[in-house]
C-alpha positions in Angstrom: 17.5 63.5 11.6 16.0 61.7 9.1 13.6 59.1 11.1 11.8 62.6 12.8 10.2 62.6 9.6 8.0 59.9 10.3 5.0 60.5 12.2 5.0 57.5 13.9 8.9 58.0 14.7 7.3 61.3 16.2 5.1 59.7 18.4 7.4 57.1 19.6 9.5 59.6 20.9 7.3 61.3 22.8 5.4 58.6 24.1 8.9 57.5 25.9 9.0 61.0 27.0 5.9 61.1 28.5 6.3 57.3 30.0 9.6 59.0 31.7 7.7 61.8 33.1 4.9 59.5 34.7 7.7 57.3 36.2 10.0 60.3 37.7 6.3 61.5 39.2 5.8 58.3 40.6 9.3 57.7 41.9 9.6 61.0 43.8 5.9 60.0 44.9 4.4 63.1 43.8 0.4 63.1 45.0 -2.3 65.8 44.6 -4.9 67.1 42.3 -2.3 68.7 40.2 -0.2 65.8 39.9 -3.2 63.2 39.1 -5.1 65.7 36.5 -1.1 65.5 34.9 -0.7 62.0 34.7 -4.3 61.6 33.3 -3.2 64.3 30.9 -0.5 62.5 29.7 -2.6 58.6 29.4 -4.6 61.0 27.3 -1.8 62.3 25.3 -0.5 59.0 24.9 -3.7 57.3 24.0 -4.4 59.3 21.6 -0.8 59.0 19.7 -1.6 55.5 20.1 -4.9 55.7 18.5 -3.8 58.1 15.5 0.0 57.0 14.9 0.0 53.1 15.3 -3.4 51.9 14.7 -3.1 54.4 11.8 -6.1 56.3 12.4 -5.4 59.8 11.7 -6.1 59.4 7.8 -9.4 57.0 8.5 -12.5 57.7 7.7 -13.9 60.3 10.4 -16.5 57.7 12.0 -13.7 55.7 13.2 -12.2 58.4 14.5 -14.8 59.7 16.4 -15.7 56.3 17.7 -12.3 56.2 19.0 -11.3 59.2 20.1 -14.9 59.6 21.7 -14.1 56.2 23.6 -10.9 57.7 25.2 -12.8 61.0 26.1 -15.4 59.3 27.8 -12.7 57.0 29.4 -10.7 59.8 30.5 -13.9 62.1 31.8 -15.2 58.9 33.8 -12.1 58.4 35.8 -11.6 62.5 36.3 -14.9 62.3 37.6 -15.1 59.4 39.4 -11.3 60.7 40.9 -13.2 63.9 41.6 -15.8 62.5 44.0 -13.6 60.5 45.7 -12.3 63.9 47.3 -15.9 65.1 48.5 
């Protein structure tokens, strides 16, 4: 296939996989740690396709980047944390 050469193709297809996963996960009402620390895995999987593929990022310059990137880090690690204290 032809359009699989496109990066951005790429990444459309698996963000639709990855949307597909959070939604079975949801529908069969999967709950726990494991599942939670998965679905945040995959926002951040997703996020990050988002940020390099579509806004085009992954050939910027490198302060852009990191400003990005660093924003979804510290996104992610705030809500794993804030997730994690909730259970103490």
């Amino acid at each position: 296939m032809n359009a699989l050469k496109n990066p951005a193709h790429r990444a459309w297809l698996v963000l639709i996989l990855a949307t597909l996963v959070t939604w079975y996960l949801g529908e069969v009402g999967a709950a726990g740690t494991l599942s939670i620390v998965a679905m945040l895995a995959i926002a951040f999987v997703k996020g990050r396709l988002v940020i390099l593929d579509f806004i085009e990022l992954r050939g910027a310059p490198l302060l852009w980047r990191l400003l990005l990137e660093g924003w979804l880090i510290l996104v992610s690690s705030l809500i794993l944390l804030a997730y994690w204290i909730s259970l103490k």
